[in-house]
ChimeraX commands (.cxc) that place a marker at each C-alpha (Angstrom):
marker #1 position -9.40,-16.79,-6.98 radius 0.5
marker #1 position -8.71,-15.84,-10.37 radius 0.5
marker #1 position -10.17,-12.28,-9.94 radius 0.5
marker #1 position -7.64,-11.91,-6.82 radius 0.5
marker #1 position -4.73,-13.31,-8.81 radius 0.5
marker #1 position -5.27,-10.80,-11.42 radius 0.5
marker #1 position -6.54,-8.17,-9.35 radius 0.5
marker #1 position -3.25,-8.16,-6.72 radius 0.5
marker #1 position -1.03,-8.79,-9.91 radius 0.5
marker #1 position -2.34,-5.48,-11.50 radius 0.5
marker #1 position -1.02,-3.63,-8.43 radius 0.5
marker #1 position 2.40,-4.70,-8.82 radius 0.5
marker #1 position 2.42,-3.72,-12.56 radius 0.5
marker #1 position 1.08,-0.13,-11.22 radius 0.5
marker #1 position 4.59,-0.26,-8.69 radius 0.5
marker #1 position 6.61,-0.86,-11.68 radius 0.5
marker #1 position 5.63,1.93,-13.87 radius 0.5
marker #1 position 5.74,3.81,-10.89 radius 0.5
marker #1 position 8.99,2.93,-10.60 radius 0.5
marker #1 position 9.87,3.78,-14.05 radius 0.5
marker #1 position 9.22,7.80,-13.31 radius 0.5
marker #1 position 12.24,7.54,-10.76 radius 0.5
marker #1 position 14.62,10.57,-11.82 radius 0.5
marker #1 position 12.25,12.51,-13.72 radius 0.5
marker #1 position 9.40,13.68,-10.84 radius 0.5
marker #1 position 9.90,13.41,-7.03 radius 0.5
marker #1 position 7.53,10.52,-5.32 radius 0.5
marker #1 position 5.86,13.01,-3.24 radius 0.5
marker #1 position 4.48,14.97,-6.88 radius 0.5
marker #1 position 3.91,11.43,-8.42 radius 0.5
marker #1 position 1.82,10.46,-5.62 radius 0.5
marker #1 position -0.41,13.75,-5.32 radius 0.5
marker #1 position -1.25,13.61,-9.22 radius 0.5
marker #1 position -1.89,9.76,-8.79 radius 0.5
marker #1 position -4.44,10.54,-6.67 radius 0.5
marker #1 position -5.89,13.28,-7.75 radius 0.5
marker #1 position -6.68,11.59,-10.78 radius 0.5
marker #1 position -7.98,9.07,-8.84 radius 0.5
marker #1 position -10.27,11.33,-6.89 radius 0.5
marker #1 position -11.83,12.91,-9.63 radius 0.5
marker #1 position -12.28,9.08,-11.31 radius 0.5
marker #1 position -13.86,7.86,-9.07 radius 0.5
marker #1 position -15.98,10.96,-7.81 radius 0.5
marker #1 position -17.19,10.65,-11.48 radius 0.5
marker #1 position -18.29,7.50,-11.15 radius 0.5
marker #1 position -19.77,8.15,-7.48 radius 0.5
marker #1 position -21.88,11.04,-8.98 radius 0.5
marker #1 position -23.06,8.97,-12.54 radius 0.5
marker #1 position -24.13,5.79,-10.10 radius 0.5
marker #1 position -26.01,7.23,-7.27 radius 0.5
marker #1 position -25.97,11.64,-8.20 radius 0.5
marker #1 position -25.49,13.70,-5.25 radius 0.5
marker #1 position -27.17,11.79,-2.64 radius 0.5
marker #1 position -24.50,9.36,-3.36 radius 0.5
marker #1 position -22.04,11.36,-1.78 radius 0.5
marker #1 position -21.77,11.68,2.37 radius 0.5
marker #1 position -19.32,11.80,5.16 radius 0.5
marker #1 position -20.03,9.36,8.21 radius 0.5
marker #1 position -17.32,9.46,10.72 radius 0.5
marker #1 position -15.44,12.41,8.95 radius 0.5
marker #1 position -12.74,12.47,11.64 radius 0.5
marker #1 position -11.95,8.66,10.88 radius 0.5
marker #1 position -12.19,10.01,7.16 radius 0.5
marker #1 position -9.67,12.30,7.29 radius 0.5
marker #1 position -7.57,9.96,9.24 radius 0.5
marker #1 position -7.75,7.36,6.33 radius 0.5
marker #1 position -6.55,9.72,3.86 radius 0.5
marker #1 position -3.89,10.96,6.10 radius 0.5
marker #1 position -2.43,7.43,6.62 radius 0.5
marker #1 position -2.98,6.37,2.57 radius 0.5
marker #1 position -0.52,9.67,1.89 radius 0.5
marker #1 position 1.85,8.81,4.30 radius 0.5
marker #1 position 1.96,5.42,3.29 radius 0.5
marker #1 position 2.12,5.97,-0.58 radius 0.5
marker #1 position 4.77,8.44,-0.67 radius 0.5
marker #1 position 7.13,6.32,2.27 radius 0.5
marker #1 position 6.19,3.49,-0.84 radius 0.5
marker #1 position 6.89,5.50,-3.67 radius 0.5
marker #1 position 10.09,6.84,-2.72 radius 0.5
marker #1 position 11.20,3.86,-1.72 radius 0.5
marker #1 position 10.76,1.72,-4.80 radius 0.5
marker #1 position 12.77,4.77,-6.69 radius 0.5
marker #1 position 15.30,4.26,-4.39 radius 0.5
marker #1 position 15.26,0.13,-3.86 radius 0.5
marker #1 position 14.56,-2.97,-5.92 radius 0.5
marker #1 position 10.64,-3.45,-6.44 radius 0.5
marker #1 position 10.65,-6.47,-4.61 radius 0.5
marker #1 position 12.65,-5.68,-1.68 radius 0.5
marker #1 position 10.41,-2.79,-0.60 radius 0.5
marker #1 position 7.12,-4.79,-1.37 radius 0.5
marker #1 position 8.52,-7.48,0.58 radius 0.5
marker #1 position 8.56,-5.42,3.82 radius 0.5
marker #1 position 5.22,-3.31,2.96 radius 0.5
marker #1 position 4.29,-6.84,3.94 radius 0.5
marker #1 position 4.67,-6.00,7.22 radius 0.5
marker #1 position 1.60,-4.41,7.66 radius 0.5
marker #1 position -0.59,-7.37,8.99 radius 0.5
marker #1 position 1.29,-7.30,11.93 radius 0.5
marker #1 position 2.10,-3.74,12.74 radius 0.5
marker #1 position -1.84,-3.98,12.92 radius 0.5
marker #1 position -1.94,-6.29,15.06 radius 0.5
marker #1 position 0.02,-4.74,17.55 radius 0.5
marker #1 position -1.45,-1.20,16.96 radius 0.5
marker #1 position -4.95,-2.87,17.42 radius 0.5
marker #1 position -3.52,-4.06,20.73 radius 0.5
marker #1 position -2.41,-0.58,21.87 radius 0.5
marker #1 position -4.98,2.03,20.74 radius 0.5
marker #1 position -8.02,-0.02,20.64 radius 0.5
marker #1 position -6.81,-2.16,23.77 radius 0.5
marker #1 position -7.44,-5.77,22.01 radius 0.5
marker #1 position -5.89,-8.58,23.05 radius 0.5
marker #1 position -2.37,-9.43,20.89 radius 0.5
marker #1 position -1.97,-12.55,21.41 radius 0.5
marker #1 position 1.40,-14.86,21.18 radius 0.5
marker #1 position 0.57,-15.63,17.33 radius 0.5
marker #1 position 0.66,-11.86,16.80 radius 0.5
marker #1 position 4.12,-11.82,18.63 radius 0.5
marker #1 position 5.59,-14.81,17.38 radius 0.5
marker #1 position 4.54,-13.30,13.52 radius 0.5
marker #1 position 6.02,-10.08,14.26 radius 0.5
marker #1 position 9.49,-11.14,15.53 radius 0.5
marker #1 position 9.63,-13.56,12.75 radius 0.5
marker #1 position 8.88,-10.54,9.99 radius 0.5
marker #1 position 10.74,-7.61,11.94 radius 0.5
marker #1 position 13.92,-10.57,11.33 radius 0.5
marker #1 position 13.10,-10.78,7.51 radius 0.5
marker #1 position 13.18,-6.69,7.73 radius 0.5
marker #1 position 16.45,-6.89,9.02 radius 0.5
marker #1 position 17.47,-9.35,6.13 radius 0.5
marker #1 position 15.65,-7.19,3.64 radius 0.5
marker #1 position 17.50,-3.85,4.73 radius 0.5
marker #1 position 21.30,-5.74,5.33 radius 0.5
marker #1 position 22.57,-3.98,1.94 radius 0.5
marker #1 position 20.06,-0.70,1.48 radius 0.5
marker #1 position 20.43,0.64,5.08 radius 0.5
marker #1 position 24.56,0.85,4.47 radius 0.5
marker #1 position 23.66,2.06,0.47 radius 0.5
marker #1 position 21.18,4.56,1.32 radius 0.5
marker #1 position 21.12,5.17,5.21 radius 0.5
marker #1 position 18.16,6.20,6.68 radius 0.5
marker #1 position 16.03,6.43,3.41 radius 0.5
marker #1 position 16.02,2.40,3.34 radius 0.5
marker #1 position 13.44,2.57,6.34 radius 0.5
marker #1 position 10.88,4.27,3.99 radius 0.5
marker #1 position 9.19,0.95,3.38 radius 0.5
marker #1 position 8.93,0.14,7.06 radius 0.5
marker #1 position 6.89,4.21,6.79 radius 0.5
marker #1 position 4.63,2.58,4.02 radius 0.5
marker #1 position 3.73,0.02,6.19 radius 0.5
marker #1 position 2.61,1.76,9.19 radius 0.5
marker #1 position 0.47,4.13,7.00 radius 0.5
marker #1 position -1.60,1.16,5.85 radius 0.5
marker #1 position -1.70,-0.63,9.29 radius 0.5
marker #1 position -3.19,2.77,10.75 radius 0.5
marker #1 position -5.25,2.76,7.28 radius 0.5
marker #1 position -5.99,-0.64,7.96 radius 0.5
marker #1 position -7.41,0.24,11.69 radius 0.5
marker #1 position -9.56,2.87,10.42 radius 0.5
marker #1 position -10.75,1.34,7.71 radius 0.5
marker #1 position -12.60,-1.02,10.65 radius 0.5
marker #1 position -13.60,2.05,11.90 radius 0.5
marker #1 position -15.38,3.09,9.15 radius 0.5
marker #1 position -16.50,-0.30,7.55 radius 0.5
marker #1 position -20.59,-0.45,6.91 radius 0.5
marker #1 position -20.87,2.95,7.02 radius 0.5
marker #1 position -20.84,3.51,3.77 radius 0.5
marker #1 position -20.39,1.64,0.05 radius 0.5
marker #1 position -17.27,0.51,-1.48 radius 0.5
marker #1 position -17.35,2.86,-3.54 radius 0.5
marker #1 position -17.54,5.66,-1.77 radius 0.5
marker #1 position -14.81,4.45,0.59 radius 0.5
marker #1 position -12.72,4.65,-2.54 radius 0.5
marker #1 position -13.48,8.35,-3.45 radius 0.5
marker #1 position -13.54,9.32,0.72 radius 0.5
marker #1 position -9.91,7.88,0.94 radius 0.5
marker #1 position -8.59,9.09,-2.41 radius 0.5
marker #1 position -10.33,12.47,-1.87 radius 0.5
marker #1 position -8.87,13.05,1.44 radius 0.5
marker #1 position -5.13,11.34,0.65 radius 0.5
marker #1 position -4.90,14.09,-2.48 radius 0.5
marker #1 position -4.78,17.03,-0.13 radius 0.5
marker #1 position -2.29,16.07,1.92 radius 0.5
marker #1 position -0.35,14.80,-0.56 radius 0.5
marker #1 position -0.42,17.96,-2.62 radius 0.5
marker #1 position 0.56,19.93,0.64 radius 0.5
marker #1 position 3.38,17.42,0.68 radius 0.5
marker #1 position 4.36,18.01,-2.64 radius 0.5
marker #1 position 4.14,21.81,-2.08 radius 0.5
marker #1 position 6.19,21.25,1.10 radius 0.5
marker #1 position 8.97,19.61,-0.42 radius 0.5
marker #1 position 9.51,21.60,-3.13 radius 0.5
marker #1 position 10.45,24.54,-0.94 radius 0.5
marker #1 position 12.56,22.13,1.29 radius 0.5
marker #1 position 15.10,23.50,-0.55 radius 0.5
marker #1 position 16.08,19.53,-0.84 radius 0.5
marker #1 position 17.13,19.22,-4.94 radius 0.5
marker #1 position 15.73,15.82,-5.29 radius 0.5
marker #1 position 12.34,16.89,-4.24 radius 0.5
marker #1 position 11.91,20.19,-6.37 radius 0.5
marker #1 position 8.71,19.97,-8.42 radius 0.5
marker #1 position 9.13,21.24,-12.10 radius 0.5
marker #1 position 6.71,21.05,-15.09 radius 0.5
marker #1 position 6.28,16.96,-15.64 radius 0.5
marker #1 position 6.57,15.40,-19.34 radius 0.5
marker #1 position 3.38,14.37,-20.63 radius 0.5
marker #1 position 4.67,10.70,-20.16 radius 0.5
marker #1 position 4.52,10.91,-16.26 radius 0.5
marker #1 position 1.08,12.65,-16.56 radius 0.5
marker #1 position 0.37,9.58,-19.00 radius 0.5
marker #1 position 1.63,7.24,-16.30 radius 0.5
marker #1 position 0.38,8.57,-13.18 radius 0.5
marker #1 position -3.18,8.65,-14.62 radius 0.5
marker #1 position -2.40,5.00,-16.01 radius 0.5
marker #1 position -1.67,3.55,-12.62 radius 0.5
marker #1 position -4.70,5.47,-11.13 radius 0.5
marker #1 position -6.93,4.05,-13.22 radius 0.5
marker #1 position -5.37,0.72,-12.86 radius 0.5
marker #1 position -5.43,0.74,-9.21 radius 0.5
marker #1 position -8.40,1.50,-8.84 radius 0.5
marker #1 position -10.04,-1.22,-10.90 radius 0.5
marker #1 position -7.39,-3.39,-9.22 radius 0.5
marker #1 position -9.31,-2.68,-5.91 radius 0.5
marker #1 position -12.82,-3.29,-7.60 radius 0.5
marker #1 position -11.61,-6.59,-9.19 radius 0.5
marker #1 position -9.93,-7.72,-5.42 radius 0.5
marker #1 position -13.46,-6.64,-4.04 radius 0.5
marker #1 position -15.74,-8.23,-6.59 radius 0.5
marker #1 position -13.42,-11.41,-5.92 radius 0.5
marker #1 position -14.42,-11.33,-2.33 radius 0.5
marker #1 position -18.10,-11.52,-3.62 radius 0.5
marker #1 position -17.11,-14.82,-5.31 radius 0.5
marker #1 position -14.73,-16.59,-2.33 radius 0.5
marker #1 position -14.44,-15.79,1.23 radius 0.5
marker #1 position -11.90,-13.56,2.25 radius 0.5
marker #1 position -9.96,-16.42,3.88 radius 0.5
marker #1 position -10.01,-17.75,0.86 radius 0.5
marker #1 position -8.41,-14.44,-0.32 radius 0.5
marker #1 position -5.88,-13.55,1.50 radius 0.5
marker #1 position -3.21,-15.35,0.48 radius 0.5
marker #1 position -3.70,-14.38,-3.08 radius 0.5
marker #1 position -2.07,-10.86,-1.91 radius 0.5
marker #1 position 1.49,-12.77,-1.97 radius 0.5
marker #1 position 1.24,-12.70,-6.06 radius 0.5
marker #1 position 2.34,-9.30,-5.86 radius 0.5
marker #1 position 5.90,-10.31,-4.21 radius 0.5
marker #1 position 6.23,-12.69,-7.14 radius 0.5
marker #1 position 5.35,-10.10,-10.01 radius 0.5
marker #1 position 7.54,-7.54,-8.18 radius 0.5
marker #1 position 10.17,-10.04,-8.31 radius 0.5
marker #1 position 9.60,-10.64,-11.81 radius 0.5
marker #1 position 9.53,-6.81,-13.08 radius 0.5
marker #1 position 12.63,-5.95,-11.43 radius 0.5
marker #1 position 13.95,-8.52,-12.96 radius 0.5
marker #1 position 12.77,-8.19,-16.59 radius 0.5
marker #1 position 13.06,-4.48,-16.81 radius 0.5
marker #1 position 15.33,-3.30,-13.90 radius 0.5
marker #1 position 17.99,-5.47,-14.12 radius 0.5
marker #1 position 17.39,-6.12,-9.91 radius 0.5
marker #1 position 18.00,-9.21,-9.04 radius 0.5
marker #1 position 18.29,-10.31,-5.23 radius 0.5
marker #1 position 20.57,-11.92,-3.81 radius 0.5
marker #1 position 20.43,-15.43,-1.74 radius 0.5
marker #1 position 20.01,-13.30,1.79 radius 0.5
marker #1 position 17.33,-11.11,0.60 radius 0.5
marker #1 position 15.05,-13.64,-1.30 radius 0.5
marker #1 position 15.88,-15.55,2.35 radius 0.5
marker #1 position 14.31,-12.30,4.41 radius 0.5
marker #1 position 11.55,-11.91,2.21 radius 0.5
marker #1 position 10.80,-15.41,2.62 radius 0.5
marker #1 position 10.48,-14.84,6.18 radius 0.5
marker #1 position 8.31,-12.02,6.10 radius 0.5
marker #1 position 5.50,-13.82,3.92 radius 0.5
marker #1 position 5.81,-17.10,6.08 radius 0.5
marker #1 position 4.89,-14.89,9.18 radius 0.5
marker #1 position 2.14,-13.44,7.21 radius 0.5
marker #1 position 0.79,-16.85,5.73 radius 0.5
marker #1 position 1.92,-18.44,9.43 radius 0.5
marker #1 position -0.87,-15.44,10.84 radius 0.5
marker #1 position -3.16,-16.48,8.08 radius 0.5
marker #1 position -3.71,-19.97,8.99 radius 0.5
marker #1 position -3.80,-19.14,12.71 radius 0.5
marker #1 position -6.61,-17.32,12.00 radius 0.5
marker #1 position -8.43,-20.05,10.16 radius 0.5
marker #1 position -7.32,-22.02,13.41 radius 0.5
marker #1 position -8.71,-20.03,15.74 radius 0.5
marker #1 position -10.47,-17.16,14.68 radius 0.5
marker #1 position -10.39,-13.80,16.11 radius 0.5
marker #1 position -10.83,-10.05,15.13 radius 0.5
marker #1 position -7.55,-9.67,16.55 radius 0.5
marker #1 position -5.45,-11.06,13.54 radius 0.5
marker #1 position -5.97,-8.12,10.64 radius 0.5
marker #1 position -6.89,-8.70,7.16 radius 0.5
marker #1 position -3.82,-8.32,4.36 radius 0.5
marker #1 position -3.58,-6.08,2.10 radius 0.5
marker #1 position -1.47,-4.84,-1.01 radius 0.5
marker #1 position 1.01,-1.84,-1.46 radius 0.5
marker #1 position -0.78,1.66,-1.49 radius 0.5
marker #1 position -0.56,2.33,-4.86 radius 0.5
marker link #1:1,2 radius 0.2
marker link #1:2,3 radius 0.2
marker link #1:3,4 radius 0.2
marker link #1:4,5 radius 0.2
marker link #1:5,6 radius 0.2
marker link #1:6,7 radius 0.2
marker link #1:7,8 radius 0.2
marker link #1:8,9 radius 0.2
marker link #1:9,10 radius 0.2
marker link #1:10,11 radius 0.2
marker link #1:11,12 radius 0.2
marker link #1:12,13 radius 0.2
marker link #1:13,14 radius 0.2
marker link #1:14,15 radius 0.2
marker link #1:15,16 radius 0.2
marker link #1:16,17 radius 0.2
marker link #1:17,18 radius 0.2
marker link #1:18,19 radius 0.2
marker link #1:19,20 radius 0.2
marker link #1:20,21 radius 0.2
marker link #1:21,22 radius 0.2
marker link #1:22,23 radius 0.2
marker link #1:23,24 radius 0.2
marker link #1:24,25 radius 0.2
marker link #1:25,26 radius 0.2
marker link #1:26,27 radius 0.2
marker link #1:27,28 radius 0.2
marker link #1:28,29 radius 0.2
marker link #1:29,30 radius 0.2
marker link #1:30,31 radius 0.2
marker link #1:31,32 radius 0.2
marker link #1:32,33 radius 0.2
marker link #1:33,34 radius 0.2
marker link #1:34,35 radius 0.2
marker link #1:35,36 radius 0.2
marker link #1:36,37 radius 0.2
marker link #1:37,38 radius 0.2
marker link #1:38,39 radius 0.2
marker link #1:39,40 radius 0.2
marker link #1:40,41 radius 0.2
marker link #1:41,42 radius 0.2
marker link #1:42,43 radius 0.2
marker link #1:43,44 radius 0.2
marker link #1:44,45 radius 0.2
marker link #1:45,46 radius 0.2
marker link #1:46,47 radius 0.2
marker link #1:47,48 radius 0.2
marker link #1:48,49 radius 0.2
marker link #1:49,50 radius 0.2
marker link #1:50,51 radius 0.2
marker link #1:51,52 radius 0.2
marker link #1:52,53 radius 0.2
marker link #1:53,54 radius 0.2
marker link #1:54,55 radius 0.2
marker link #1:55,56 radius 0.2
marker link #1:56,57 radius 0.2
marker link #1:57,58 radius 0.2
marker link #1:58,59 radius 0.2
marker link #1:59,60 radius 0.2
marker link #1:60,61 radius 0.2
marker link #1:61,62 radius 0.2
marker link #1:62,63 radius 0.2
marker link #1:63,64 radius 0.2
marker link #1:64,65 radius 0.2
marker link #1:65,66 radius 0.2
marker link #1:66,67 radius 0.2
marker link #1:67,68 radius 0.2
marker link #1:68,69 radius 0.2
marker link #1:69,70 radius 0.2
marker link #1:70,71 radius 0.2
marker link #1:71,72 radius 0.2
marker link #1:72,73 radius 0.2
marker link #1:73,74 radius 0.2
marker link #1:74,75 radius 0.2
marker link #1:75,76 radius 0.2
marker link #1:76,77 radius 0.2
marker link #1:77,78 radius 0.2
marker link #1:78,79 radius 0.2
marker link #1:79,80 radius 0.2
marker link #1:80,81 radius 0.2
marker link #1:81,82 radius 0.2
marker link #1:82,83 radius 0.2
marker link #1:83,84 radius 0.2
marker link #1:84,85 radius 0.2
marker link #1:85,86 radius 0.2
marker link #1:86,87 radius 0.2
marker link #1:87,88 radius 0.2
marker link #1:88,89 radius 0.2
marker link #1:89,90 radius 0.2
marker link #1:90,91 radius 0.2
marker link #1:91,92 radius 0.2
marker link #1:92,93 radius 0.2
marker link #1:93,94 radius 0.2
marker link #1:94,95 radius 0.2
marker link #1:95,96 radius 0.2
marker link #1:96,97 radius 0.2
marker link #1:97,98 radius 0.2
marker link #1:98,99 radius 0.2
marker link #1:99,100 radius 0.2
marker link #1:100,101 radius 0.2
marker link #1:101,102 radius 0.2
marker link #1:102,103 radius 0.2
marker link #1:103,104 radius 0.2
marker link #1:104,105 radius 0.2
marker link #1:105,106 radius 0.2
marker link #1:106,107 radius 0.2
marker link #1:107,108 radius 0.2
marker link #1:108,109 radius 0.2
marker link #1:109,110 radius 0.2
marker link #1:110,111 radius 0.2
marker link #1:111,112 radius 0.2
marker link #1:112,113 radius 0.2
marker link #1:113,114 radius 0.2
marker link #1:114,115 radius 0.2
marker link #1:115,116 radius 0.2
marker link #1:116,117 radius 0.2
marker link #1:117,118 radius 0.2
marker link #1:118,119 radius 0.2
marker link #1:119,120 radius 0.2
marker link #1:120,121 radius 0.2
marker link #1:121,122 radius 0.2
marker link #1:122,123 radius 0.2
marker link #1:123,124 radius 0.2
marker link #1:124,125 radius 0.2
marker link #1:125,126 radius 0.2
marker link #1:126,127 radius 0.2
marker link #1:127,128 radius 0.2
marker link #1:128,129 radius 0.2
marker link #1:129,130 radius 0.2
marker link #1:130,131 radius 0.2
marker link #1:131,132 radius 0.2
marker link #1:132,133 radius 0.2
marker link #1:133,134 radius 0.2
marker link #1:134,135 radius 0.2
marker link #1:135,136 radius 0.2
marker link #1:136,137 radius 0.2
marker link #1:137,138 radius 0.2
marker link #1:138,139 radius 0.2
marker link #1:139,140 radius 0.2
marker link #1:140,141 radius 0.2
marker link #1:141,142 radius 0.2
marker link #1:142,143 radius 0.2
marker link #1:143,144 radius 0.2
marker link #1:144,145 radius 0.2
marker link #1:145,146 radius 0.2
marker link #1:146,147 radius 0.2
marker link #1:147,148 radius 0.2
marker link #1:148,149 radius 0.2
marker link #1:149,150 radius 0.2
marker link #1:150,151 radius 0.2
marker link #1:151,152 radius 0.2
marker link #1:152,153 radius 0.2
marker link #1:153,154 radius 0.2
marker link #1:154,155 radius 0.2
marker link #1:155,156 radius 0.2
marker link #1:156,157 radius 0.2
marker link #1:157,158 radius 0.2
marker link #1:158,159 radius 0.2
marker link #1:159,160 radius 0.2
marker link #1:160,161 radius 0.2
marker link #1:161,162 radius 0.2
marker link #1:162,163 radius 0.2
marker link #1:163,164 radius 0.2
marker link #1:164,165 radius 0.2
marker link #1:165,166 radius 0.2
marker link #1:166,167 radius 0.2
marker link #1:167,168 radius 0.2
marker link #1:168,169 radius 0.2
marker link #1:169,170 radius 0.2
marker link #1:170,171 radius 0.2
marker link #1:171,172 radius 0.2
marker link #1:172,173 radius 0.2
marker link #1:173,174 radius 0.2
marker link #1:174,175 radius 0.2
marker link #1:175,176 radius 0.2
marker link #1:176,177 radius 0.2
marker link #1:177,178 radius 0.2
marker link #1:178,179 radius 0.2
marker link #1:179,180 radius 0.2
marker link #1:180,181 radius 0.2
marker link #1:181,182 radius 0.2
marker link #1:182,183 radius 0.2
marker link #1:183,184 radius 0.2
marker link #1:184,185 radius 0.2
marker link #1:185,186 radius 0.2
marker link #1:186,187 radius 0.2
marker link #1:187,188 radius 0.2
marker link #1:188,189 radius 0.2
marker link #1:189,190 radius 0.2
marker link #1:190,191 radius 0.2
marker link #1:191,192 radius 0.2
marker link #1:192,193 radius 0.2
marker link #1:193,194 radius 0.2
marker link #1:194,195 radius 0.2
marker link #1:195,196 radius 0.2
marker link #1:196,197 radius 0.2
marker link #1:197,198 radius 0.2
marker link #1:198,199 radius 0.2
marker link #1:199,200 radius 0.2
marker link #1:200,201 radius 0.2
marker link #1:201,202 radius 0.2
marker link #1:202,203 radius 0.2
marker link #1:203,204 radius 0.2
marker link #1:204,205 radius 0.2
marker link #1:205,206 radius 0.2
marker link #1:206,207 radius 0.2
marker link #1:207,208 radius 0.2
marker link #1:208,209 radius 0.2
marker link #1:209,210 radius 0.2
marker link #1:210,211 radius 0.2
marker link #1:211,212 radius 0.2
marker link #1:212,213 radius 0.2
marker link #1:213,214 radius 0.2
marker link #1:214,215 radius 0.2
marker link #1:215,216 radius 0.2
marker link #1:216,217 radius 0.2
marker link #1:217,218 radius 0.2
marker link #1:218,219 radius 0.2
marker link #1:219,220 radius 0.2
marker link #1:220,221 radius 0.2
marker link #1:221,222 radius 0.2
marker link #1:222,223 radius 0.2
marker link #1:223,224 radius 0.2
marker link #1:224,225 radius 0.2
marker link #1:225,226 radius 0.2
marker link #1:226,227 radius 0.2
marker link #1:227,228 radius 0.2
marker link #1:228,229 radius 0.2
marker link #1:229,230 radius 0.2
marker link #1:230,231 radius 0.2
marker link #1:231,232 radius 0.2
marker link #1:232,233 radius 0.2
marker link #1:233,234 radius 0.2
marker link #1:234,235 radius 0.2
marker link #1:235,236 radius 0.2
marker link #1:236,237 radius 0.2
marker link #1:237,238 radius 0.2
marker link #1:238,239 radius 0.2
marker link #1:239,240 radius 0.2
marker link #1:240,241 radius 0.2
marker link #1:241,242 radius 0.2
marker link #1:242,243 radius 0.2
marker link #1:243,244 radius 0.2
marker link #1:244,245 radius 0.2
marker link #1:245,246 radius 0.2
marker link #1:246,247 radius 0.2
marker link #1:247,248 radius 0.2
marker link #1:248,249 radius 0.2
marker link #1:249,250 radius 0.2
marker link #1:250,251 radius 0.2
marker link #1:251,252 radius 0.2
marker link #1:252,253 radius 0.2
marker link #1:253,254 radius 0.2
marker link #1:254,255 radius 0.2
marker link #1:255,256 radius 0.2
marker link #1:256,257 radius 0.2
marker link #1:257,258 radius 0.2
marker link #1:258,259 radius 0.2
marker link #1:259,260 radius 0.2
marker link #1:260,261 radius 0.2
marker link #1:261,262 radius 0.2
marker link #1:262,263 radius 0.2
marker link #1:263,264 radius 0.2
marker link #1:264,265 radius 0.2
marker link #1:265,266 radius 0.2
marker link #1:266,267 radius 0.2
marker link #1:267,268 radius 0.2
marker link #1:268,269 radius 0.2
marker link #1:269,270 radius 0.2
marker link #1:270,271 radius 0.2
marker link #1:271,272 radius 0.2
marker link #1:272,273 radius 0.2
marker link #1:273,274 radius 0.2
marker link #1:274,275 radius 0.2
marker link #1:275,276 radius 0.2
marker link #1:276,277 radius 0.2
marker link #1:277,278 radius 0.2
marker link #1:278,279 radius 0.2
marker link #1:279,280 radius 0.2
marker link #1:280,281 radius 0.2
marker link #1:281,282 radius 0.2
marker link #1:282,283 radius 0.2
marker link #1:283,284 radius 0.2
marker link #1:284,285 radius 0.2
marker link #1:285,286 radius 0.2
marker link #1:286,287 radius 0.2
marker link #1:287,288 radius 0.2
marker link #1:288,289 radius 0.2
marker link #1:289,290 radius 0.2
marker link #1:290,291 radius 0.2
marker link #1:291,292 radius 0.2
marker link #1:292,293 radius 0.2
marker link #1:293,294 radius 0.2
marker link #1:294,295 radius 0.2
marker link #1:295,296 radius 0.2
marker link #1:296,297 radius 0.2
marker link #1:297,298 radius 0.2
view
């Protein structure tokens, strides 16, 4: 459990200093050089481990889909968290579990059962709590976490897709590899928007500093939540992910100067009890139904 405490706490600490290049890069250019640093990482390590028979491409389709959804759902996260306290819009990424639940239900035709329902009214409300100040603040931009979290419940989806078809590792450098592109093209995309706030100009070496900081610290992150589900079971796990609400909590805090009111901690109370609530029901009655959790996309 230690190994998931620190490896889900790491993440959080990668949000923050994300969060720190608000104003000085757009999201969608902090996210393509995040992971394009992470591509080339861990292609590096692919190639030192296993050489070039390490690398392949089972179920490219599903591949591409993976990055596709990653993108999407890091630079819905990214701009978000320049735009809205840390722990607000990691409280709704929360939302995932559930969104893949009832995704699973429609495109793969799997049973969602009242559990999946019941968990999903009960976040969706502690959205609603979340977004009471941001959606009249920042309008539409306050559903970008609600973006994030469809990304990784799609990610989540084909990540069953593609699961034993290859190693962890190269999962990693297939997701990262594929998520660069698109986020480049997003970058590239936005810049001639003609939208000011999106206009991609020569970074300071500090945000190249950063982004390749939090790449490499994701990344490991992943490993050391991986290597902890070596040690435990995954049920065992799961809960562990809620450590990143708490360290969000605590770095906007300590260096943002965001603290939440009564109504918001209140929301994003409701969205992790629907996720724990899910959790147990699973331990209750198993099923592949009820999805795995996960952490933010960073």
């Amino acid at each position: 459990m230690l190994f998931a405490l620190v490896g889900f706490a790491s993440l959080s600490i990668g949000d923050g200093i994300i969060k720190s290049i608000a104003g000085e890069w757009p999201g969608t250019a902090v996210a393509a050089l995040r992971y394009s640093f992470g591509a080339i990482g861990l292609a590096t390590i692919l190639f030192m481990k296993e050489g070039r028979a390490g690398f392949r491409l089972p179920m490219w389709k599903a591949q591409v889909a993976r990055g596709f959804f990653v993108a999407m759902a890091t630079v819905c996260f990214f701009s978000a968290i320049f735009l809205m306290p840390l722990a607000e819009a990691t409280a709704i990424q929360f939302t995932s579990p559930m969104l893949t639940g009832l995704l699973s239900a429609l495109l793969l035709k799997e049973r969602a059962s009242k559990r999946i329902w019941i968990a999903t009214v009960v976040a969706f409300a502690g959205v609603l709590v979340v977004l009471r100040p941001n959606i009249a603040l920042l309008g539409w931009a306050a559903l970008l976490p609600l973006g994030s979290a469809l990304g990784m419940a799609f990610l989540m989806i084909f990540n069953r897709k593609v699961s034993n078809s290859g190693s962890g590792l190269l999962m990693q450098v297939l997701v990262a590899g594929f998520a660069a592109p698109f986020l480049i093209l997003a970058a590239t995309i936005g810049h001639f928007s003609g939208f000011a706030p999106l206009q991609v100009g020569w970074p300071e070496t500090s945000v190249i500093a950063r982004c390749a900081f939090v790449a490499v610290t994701a990344s490991t992150a992943h490993w050391i939540v991986y290597t902890a589900t070596t040690k435990a079971s995954a049920a065992t796990i799961a809960p562990m992910v809620y450590v990143q609400l708490i360290m969000a909590l605590g770095i906007g805090m300590i260096f943002y100067g965001d603290f939440p009111d009564a109504v918001s901690i209140a929301g994003s109370a409701l969205i992790v009890a629907a996720g724990l609530w899910l959790w147990r029901q699973r331990q209750i009655k198993p099923r592949r139904e009820v999805p795995p959790m996960e952490g933010t996309p960073d």
